[in-house]
Z-matrix of the N, CA and C atoms (Angstrom, degrees):
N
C 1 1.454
C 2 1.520 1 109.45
N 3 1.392 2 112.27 1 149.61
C 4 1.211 3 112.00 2 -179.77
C 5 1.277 4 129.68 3 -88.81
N 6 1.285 5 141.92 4 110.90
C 7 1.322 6 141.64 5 -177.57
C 8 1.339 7 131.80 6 -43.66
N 9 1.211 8 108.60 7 113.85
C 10 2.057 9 99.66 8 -176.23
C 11 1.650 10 101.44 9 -146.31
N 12 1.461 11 102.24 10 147.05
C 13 1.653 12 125.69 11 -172.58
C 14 2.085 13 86.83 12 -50.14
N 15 1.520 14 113.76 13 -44.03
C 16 1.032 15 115.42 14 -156.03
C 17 1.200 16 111.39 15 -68.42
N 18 1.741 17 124.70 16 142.28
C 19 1.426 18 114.47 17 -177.17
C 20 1.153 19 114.20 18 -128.83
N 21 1.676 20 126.89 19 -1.44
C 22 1.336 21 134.43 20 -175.08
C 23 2.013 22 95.80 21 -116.27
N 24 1.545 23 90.95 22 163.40
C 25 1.621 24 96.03 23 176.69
C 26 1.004 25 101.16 24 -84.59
N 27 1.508 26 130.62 25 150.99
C 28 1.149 27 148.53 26 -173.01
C 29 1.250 28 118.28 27 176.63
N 30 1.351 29 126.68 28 138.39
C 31 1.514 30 137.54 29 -173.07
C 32 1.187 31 108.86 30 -48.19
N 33 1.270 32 143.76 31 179.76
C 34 1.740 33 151.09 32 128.77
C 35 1.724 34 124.26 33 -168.46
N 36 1.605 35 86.16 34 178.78
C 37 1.856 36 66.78 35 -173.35
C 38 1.660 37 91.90 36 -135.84
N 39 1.308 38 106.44 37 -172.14
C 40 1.296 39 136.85 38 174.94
C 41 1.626 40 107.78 39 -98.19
N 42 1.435 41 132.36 40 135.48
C 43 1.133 42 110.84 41 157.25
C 44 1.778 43 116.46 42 -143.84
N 45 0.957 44 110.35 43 -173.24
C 46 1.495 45 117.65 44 -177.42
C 47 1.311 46 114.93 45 -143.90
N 48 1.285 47 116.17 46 121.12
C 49 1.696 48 122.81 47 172.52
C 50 1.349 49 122.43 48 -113.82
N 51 1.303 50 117.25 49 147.01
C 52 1.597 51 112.43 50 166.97
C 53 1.332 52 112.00 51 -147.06
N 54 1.021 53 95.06 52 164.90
C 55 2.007 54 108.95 53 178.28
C 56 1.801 55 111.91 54 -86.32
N 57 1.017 56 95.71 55 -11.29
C 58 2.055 57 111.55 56 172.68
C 59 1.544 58 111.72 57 163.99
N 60 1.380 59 95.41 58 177.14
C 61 1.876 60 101.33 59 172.06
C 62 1.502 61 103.65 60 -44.75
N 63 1.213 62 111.18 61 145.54
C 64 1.323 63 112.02 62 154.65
C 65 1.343 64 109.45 63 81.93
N 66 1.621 65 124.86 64 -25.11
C 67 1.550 66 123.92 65 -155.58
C 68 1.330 67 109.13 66 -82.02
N 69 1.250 68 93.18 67 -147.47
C 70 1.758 69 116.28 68 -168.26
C 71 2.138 70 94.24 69 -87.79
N 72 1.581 71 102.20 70 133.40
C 73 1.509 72 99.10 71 -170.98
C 74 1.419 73 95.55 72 -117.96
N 75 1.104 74 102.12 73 -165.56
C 76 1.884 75 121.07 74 173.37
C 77 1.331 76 99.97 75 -179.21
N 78 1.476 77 110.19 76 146.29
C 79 1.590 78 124.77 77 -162.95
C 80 1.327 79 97.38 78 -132.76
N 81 1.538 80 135.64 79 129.01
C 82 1.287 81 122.22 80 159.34
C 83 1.562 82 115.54 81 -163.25
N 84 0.753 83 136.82 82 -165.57
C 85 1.998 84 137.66 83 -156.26
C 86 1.768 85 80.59 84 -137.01
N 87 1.641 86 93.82 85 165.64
C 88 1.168 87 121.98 86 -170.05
C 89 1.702 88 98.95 87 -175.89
N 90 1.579 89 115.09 88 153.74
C 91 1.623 90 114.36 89 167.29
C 92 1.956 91 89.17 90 -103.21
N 93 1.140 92 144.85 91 15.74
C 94 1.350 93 140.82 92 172.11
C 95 1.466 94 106.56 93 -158.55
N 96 1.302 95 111.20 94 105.56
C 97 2.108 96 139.87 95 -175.92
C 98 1.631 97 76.35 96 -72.78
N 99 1.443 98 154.33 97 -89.44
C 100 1.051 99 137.35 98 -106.61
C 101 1.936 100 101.10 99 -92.08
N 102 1.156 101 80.99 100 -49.93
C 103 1.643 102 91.36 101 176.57
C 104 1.592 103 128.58 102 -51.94
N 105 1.777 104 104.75 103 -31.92
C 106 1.549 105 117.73 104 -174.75
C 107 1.379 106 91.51 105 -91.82
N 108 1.751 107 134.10 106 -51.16
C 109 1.223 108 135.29 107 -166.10
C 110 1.996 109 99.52 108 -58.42
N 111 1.318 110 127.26 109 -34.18
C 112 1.138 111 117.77 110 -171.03
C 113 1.694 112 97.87 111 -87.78
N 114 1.082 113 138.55 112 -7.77
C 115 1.474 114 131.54 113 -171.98
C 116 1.671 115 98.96 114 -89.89
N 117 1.021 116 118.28 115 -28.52
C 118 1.559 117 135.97 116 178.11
C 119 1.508 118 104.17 117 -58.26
N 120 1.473 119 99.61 118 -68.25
C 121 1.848 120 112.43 119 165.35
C 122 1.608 121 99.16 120 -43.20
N 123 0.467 122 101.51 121 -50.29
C 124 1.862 123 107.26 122 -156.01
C 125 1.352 124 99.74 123 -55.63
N 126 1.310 125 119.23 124 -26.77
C 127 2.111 126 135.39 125 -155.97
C 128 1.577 127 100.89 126 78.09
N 129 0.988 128 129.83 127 4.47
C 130 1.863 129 108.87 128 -171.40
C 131 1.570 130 88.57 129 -122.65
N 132 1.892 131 117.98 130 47.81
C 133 1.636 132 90.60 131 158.81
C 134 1.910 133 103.12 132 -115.55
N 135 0.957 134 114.97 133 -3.32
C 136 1.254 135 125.50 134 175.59
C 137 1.619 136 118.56 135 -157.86
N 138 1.142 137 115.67 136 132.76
C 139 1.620 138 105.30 137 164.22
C 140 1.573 139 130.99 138 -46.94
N 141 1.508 140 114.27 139 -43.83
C 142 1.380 141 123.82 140 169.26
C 143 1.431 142 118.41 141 -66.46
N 144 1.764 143 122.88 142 -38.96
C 145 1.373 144 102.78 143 169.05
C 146 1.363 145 99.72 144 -86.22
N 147 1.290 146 171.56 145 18.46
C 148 1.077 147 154.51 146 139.81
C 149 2.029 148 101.64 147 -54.36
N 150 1.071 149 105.76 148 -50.70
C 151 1.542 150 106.29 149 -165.26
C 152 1.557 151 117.99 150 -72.56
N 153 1.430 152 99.18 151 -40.75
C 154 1.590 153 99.09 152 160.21
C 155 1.355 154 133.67 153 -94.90
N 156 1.893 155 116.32 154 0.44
C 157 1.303 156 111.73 155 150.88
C 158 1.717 157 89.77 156 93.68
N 159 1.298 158 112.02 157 19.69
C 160 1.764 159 125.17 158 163.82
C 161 1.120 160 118.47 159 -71.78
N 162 1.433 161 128.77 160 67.29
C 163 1.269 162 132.30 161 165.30
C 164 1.959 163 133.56 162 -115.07
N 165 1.562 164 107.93 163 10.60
C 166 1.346 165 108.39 164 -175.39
C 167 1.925 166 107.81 165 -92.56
N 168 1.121 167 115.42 166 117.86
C 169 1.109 168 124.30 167 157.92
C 170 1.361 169 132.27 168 -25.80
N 171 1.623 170 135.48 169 67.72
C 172 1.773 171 127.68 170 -152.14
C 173 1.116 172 110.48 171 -105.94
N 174 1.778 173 110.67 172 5.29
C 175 1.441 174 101.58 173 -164.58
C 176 1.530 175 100.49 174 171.24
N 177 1.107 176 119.28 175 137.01
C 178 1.536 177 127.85 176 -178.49
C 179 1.679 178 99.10 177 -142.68
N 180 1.532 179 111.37 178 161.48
C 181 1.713 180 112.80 179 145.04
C 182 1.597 181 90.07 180 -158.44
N 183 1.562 182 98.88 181 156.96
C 184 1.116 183 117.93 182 -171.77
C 185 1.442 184 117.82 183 -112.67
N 186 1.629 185 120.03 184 147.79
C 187 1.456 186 127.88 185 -179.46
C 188 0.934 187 129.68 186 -151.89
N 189 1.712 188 119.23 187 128.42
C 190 1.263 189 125.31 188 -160.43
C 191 1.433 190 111.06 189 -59.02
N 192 1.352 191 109.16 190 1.87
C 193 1.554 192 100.14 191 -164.65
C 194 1.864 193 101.06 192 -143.51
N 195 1.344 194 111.65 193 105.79
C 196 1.558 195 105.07 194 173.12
C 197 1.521 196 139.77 195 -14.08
N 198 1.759 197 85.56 196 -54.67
C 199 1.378 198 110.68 197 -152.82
C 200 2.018 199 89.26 198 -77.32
N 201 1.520 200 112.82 199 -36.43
C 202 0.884 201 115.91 200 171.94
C 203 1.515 202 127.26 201 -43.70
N 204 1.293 203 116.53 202 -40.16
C 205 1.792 204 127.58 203 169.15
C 206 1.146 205 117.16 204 -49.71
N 207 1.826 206 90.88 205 -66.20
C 208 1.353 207 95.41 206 -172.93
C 209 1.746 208 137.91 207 -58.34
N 210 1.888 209 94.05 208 -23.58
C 211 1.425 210 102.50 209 158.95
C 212 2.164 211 135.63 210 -58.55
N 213 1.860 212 72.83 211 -38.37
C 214 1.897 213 97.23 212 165.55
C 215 1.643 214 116.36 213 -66.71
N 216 1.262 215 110.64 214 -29.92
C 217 1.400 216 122.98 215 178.78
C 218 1.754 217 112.75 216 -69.56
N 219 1.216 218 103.63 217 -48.82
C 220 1.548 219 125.64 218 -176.20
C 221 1.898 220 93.40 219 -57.45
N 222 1.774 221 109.11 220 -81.36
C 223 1.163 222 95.59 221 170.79
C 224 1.165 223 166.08 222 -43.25
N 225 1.904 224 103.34 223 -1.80
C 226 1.668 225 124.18 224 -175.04
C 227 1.361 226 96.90 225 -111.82
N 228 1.256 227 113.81 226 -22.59
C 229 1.599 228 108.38 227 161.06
C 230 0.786 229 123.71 228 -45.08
N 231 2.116 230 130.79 229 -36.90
C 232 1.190 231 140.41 230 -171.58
C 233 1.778 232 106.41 231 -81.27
N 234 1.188 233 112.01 232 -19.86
C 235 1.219 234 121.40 233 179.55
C 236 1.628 235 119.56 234 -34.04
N 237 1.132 236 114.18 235 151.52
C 238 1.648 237 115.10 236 170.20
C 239 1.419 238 92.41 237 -101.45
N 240 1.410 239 117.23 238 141.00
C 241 1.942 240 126.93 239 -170.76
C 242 1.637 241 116.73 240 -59.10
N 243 1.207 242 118.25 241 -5.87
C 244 1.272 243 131.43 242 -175.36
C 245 1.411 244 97.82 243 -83.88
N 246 1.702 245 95.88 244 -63.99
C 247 2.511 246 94.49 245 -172.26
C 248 1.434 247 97.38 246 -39.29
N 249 1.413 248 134.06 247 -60.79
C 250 1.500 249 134.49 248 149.76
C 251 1.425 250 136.85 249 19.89
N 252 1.154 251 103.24 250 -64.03
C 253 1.231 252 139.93 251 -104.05
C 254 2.080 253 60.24 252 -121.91
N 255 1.502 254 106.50 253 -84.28
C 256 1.194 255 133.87 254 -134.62
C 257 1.508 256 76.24 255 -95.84
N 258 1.356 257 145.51 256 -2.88
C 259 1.457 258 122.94 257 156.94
C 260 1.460 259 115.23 258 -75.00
N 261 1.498 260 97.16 259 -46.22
C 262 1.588 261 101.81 260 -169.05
C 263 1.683 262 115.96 261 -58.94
N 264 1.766 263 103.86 262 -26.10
C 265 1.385 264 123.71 263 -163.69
C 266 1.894 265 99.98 264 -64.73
N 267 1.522 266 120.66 265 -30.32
C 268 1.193 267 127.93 266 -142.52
C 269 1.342 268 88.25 267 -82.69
N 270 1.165 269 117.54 268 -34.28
C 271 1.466 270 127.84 269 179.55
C 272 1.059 271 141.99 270 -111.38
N 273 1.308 272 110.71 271 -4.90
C 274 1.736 273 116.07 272 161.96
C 275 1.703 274 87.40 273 -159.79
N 276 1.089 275 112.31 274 99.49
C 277 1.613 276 132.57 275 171.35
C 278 1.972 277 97.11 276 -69.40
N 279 0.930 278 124.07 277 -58.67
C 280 1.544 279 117.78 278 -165.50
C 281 1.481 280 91.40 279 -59.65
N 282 1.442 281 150.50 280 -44.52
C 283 1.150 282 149.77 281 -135.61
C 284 1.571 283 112.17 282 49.74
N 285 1.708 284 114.12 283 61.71
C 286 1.028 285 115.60 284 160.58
C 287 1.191 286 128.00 285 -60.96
N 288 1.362 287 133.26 286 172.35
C 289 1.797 288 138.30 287 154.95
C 290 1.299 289 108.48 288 -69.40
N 291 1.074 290 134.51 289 129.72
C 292 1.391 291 145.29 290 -174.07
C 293 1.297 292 98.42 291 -99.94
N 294 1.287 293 125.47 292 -22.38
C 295 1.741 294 116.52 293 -148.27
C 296 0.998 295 95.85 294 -73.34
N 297 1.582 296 152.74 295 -33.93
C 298 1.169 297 145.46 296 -138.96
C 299 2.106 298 100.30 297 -118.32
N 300 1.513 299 102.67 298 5.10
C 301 1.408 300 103.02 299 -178.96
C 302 1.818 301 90.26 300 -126.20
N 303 1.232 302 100.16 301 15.20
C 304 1.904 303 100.38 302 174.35
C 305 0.976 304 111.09 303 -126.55
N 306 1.675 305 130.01 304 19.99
C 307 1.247 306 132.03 305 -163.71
C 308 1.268 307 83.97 306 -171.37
N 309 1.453 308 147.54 307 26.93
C 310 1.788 309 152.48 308 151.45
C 311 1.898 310 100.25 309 -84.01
């Protein structure tokens, strides 16, 4: 079984940010996409997207189960930037902002 801080069931997701096509990204889990995706905007959701200006929404997935993300999270970490690259592409090719069509 996989180990997680989390100990109750609870939803969460996977997500993906970038500063534009092609740019500088950041990948990480959360049990709330709208609330963490706007702290990102804000500069106070990470030090690295604050510095490179990583705040567009390119990609989310969702899971009934926290602990479940965060295991999905762990494993895309291992990723080479292309699998990435070419997941996010399958589903939003422009690398639009989602945040404002995940919170419509």
């Amino acid at each position: 079984m996989f180990y997680s801080r989390y100990s109750e069931h609870m939803p969460g997701y996977v997500y993906l940010l970038a500063n534009r096509k092609n740019g500088a990204h950041y990948l990480g889990h959360t049990a709330n996409i709208g609330v963490r995706t706007w702290s990102h905007k804000l500069g106070v959701g990470s030090k690295f997207t604050a510095k490179y200006d990583v705040h567009r929404l390119v990609w989310f997935s969702y899971f009934e189960d926290i602990r479940d993300a965060a295991h999905k999270e762990t494993q895309m970490k291992k990723w080479h930037r292309a699998w990435k690259v070419n997941l996010l592409e399958q589903e939003n090719p422009n690398w639009d902002d989602l945040f404002h069509k995940l919170n419509n």
